[in-house]
SENU-10128 format. One record per residue: x, y, z of N, C-alpha, C in turn; residue number from 1. Coordinates in steps of 0.2 Angstrom, whole numbers, plus 5000, padded with zeros to 4 digits. Atoms other than C-alpha are relative to their C-alpha. Layout:
N
n.px	n.py	n.pz	ca.px	ca.py	ca.pz	c.px	c.py	c.pz	num
X	Y	Z	X	Y	Z	X	Y	Z	NUM .
...
//
This chain:
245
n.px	n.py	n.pz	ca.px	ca.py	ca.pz	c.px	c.py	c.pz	num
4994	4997	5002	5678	5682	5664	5005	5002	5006	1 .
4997	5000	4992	5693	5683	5677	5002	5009	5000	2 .
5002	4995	4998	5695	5700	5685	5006	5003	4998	3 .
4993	4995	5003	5714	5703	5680	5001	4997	4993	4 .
4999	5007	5005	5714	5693	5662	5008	5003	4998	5 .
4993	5000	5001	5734	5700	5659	5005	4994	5005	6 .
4994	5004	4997	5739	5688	5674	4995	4991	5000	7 .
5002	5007	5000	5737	5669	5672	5003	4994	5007	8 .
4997	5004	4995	5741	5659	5688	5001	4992	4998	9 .
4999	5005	5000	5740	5642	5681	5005	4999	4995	10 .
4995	5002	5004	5751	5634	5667	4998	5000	4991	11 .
5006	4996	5004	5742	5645	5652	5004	4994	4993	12 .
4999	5006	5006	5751	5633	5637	4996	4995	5000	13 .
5004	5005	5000	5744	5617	5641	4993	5002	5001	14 .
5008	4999	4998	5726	5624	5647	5000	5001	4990	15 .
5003	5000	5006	5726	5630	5630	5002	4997	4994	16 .
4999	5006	5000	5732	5613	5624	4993	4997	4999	17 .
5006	5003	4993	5718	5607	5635	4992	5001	4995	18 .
5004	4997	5001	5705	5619	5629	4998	4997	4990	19 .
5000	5000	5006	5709	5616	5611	5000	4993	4996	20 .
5000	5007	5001	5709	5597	5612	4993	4999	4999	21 .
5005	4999	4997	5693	5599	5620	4995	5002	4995	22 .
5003	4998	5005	5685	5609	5606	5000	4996	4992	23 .
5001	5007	5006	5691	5598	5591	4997	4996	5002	24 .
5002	5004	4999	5685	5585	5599	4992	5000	5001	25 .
5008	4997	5001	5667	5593	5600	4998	5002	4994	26 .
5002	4997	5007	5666	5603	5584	5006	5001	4994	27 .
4995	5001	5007	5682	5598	5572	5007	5005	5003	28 .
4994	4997	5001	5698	5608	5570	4998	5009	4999	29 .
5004	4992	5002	5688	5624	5561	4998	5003	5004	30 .
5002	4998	4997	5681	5627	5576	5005	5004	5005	31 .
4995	5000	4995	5697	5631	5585	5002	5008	4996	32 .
4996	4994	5000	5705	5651	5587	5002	5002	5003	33 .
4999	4997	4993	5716	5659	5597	4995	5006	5003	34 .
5000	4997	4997	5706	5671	5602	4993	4997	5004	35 .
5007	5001	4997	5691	5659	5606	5003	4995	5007	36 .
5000	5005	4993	5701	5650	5617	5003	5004	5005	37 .
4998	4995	4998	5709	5666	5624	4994	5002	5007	38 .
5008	4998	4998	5689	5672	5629	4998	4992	5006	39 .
5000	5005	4997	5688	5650	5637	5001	5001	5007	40 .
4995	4998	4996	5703	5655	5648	4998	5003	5005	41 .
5000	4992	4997	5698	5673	5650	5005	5002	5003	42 .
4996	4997	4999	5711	5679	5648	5002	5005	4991	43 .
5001	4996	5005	5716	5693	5635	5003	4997	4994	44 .
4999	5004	5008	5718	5689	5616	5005	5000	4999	45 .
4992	5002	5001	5735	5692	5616	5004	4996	5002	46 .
4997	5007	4997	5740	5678	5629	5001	4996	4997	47 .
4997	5006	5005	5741	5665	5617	5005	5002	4996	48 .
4996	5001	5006	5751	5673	5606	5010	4999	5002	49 .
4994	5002	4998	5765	5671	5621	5004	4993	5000	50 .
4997	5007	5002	5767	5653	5616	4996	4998	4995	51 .
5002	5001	5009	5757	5651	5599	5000	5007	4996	52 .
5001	4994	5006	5762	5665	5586	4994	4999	4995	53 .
5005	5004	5007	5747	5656	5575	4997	4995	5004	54 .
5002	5005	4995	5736	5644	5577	5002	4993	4996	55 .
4997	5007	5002	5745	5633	5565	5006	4996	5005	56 .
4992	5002	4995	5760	5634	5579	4995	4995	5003	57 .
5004	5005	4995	5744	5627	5591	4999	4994	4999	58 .
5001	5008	5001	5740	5612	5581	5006	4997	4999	59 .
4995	5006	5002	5756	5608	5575	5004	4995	5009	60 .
5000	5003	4994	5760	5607	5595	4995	4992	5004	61 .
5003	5005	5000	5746	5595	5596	5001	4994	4997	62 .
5000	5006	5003	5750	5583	5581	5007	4998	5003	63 .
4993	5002	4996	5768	5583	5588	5000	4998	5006	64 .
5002	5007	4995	5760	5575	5606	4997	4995	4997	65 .
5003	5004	5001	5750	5566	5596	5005	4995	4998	66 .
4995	5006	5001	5764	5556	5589	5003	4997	5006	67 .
4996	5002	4996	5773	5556	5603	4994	4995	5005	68 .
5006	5006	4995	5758	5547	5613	5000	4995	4996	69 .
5002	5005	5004	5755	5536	5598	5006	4994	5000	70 .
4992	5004	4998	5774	5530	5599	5000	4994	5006	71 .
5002	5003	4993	5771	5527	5619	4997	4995	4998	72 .
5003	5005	5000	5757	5516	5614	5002	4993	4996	73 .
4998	5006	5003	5764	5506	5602	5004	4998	5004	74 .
4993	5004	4994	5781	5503	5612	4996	4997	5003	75 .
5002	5005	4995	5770	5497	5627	4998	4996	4997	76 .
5006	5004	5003	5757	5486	5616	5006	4994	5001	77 .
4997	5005	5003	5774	5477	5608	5005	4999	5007	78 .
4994	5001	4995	5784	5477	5625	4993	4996	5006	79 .
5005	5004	4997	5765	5469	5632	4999	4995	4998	80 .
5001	5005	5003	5766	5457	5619	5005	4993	5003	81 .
4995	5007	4999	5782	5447	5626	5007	4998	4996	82 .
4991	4999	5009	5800	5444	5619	4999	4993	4998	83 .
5000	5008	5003	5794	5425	5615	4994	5002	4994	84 .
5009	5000	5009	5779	5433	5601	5004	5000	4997	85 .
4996	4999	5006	5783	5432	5586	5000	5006	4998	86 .
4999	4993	5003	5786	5447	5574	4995	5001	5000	87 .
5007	5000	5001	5768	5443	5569	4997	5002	5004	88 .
5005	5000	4995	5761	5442	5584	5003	5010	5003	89 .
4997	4994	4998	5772	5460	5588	4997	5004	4998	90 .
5002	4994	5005	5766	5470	5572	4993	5000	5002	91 .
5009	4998	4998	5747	5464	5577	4999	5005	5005	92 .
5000	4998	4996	5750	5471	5593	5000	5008	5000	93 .
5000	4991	5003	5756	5489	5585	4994	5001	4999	94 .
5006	4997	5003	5742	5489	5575	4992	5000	5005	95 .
5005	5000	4994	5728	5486	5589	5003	5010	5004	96 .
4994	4995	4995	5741	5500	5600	4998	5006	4995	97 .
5002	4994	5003	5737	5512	5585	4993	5001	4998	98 .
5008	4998	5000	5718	5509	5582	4997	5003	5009	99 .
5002	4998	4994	5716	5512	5601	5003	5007	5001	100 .
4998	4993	4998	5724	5528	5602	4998	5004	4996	101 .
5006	4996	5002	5713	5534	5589	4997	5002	5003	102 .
5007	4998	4995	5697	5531	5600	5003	5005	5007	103 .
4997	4997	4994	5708	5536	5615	5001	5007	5000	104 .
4998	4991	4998	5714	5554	5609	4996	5002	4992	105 .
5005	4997	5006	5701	5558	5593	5002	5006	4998	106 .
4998	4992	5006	5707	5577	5592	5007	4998	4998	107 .
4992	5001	5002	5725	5572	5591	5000	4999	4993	108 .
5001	5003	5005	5720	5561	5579	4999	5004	4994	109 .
5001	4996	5005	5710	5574	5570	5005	5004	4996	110 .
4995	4994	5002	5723	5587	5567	5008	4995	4998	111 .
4993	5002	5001	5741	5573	5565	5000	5000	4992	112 .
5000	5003	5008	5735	5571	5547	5000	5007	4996	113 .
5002	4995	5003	5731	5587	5542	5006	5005	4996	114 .
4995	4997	5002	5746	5595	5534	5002	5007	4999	115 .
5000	4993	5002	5738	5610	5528	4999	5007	5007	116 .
5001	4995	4993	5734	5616	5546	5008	5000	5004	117 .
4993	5002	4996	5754	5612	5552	5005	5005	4997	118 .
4997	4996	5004	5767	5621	5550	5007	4993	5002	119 .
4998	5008	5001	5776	5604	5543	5007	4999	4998	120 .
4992	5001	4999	5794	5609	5543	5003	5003	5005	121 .
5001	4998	4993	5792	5610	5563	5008	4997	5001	122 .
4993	5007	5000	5811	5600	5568	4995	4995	5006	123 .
5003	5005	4996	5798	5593	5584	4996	4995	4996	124 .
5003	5004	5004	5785	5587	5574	5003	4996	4994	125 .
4996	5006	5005	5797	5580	5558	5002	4995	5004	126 .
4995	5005	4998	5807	5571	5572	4993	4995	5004	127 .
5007	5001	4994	5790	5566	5583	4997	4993	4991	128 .
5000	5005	5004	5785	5557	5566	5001	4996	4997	129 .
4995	5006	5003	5800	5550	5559	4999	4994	5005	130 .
4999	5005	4993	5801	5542	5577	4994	4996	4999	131 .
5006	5004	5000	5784	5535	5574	5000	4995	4995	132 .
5001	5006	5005	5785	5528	5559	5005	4995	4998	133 .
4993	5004	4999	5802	5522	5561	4999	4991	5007	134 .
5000	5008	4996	5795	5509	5574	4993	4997	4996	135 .
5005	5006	5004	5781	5501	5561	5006	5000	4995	136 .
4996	5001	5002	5794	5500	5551	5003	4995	5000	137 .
4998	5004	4997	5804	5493	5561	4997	4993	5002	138 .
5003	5008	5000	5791	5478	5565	4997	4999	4992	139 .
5000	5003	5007	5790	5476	5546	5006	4996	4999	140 .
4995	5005	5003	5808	5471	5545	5001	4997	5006	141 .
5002	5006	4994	5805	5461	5563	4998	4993	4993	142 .
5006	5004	5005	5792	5452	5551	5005	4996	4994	143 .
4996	5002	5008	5804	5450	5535	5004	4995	5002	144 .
4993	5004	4999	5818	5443	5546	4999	4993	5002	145 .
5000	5005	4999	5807	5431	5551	4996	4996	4992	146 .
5005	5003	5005	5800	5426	5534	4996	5001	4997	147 .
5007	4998	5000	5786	5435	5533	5000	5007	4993	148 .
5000	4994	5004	5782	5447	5517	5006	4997	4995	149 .
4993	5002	5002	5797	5440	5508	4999	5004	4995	150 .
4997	4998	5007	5804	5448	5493	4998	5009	5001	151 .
5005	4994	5002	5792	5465	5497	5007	5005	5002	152 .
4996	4993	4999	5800	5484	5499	4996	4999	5006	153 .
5005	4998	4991	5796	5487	5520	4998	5005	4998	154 .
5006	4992	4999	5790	5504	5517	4995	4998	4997	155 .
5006	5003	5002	5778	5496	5506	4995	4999	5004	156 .
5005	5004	4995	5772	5484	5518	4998	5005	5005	157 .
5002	4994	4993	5772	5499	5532	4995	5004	4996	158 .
5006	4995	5006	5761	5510	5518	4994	4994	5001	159 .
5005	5003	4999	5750	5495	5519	4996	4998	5007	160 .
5003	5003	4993	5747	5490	5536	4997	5008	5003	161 .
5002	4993	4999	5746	5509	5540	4994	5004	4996	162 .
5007	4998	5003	5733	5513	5528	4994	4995	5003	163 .
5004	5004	5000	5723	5498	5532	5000	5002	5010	164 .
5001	4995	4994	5723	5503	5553	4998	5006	5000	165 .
5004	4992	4998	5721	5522	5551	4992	4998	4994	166 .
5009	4999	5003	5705	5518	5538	4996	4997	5005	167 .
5006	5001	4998	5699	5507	5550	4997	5005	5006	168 .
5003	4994	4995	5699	5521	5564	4997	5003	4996	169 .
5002	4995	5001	5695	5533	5554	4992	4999	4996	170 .
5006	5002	5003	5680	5525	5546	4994	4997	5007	171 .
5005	5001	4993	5673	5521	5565	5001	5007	5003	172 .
5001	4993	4999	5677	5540	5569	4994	5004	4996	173 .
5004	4998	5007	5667	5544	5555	4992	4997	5000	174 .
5004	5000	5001	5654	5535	5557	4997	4992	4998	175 .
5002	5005	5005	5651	5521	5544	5002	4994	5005	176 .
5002	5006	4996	5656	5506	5555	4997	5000	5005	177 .
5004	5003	4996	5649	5508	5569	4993	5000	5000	178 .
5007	5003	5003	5633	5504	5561	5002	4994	4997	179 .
4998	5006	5002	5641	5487	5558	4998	4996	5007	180 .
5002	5001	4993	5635	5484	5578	5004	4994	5003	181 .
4994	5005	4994	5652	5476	5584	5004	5005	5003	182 .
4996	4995	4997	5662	5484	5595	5005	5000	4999	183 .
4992	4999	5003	5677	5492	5590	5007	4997	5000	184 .
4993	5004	5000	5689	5483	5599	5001	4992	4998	185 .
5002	5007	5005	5681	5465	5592	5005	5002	4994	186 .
4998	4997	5009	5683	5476	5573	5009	4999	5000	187 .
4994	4998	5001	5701	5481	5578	5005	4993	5002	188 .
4998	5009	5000	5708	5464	5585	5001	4996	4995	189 .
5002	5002	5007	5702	5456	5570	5005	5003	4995	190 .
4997	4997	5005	5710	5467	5558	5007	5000	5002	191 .
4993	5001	4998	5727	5467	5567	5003	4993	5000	192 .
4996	5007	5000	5727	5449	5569	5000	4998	4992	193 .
4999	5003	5009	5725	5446	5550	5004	5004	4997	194 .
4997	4997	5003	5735	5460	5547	5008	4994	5004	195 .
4995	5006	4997	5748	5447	5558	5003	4996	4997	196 .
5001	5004	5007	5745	5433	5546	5003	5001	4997	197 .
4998	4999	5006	5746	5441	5532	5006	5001	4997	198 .
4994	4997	5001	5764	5447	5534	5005	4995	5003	199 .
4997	5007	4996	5768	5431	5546	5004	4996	4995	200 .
4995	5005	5003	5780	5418	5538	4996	4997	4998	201 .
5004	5007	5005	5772	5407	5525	5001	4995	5001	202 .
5002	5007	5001	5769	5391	5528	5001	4995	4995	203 .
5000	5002	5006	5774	5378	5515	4992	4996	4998	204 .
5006	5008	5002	5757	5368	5506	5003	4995	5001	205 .
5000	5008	5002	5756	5353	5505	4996	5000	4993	206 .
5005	4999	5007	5752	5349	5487	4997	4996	4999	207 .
5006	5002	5001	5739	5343	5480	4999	4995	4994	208 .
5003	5003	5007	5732	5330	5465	4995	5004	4999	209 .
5005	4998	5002	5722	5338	5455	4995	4996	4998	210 .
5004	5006	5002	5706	5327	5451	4998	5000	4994	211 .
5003	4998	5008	5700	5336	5435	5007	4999	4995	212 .
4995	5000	5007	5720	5333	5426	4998	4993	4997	213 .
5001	5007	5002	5718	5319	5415	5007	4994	5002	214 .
4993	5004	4998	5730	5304	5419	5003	4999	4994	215 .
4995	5001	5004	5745	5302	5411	5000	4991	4998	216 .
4998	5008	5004	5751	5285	5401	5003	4996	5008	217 .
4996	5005	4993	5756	5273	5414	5007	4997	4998	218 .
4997	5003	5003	5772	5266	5411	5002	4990	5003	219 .
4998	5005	4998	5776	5248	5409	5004	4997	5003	220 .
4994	5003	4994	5783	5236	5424	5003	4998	4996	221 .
4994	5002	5002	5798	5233	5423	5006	4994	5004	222 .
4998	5008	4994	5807	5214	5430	5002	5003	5006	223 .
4999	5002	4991	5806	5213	5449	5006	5000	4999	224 .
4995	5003	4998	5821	5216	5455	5004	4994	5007	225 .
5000	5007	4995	5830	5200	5464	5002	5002	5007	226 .
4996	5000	4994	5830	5202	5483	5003	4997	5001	227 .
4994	5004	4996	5843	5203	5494	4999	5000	5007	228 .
5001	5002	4991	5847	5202	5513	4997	5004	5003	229 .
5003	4995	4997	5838	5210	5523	5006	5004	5006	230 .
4998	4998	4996	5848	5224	5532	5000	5002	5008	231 .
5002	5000	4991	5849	5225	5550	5001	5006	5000	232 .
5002	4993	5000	5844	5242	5556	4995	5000	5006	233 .
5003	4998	4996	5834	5250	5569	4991	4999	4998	234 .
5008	5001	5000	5813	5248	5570	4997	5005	4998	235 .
5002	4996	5004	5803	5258	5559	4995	5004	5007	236 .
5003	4996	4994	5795	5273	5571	4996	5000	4998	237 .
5004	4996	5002	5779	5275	5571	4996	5006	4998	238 .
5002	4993	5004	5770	5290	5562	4999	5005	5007	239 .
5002	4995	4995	5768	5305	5574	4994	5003	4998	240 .
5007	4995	5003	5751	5317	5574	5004	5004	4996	241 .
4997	4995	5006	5754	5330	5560	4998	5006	5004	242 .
4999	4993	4996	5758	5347	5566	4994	5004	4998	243 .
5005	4997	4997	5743	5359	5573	5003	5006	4993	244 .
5000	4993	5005	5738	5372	5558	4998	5006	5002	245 .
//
């Protein structure tokens, strides 16, 4: 316990930031109070309430860097992709950029979702993750512009690829994958790059004979038409390899 707990010399909000990261990330969200992080500090129980009136002010300050980191990390991932990726290859990038800053910041993580712990008509935290979601968005209709997804609603597609990344965090936070004995970042790779694909520009078939249709009637030849001159023209180019699938 410090010897004057009314005076704080260091930078008393972030410590109990700090403190309270620190705690979720050991024992959940439940585990967190002002005045236990107060007694951490030592300092008196009422110092927190100089910058948390609550402790839903606490988390909500939390899930509001948590966005704001989460943002960061995507920016960079698709700004380390390259302006010559494609959309696909952009959006995979994101989703890699958001399964990693699960692992990276786990309390963040714990408390961004939580709605009931927030006080969720914050202006920083609404704007913190508009702004977020506004850049998966945003590589959805990157993706659409190039082809990709055709026809769909992008918030859809953003519902989809969002769901499909935070379950894969939150099911290796949790537990269940990683008794699948791959490392996380092999699991997440994977799942962004097919999330990639998936949304990537279709491809035309090539189609196909069916072997099991029955064949149709053949129709009868009809008289050889009479050759004529042979046109003079340029020399038949030979075939090229067929393009890499």
């Amino acid at each position: 316990m410090r010897v004057n707990p009314t005076y704080y010399g260091g930078d008393l909000r972030r410590d109990l930031l700090e403190e309270a990261l620190a705690l979720i990330a050991a024992e959940g969200p439940s585990a967190v109070s002002l005045r236990s992080l107060a007694r951490r500090l030592g300092v008196s129980h009422a110092a927190p309430a100089n910058h948390f009136p609550d402790k839903a002010a606490l988390f909500t300050a939390i899930a509001t860097e948590g966005f704001e980191l989460l943002a960061a990390a995507i920016e960079d991932a698709v700004r380390r992709a390259g302006p010559d990726a494609t959309a696909a290859r952009r959006f995979g990038a994101a989703g890699r950029a958001y399964a990693g800053f699960a692992l990276a910041h786990p309390a963040h993580f714990a408390v961004m979702w939580q709605r009931d712990l927030l006080h969720r008509d914050d202006p920083a935290l609404v704007a913190a993750g508009d702004a977020t979601f506004a850049l998966l968005l945003g590589g959805v209709r990157e993706v659409q512009a190039e082809g990709g997804a055709p026809g769909a609603d992008p918030e859809i597609v953003a519902y989809l690829a969002w769901s499909t990344v935070h379950g894969l965090a939150a099911l290796w936070l949790g537990g269940p994958l990683q008794q699948a004995g791959r490392p996380f970042d092999q699991l997440a790779g994977e799942v962004a790059t097919l999330l990639g694909r998936a949304f990537g520009a279709p491809s035309t078939p090539t189609a196909r004979a069916d072997p099991t249709a029955p064949a149709g009637p053949t129709a009868p030849p009809g008289p050889a038409a009479p050759a004529g001159p042979a046109a003079p023209g340029r020399p038949t180019a030979p075939a090229g390899p067929a393009p890499f699938a």
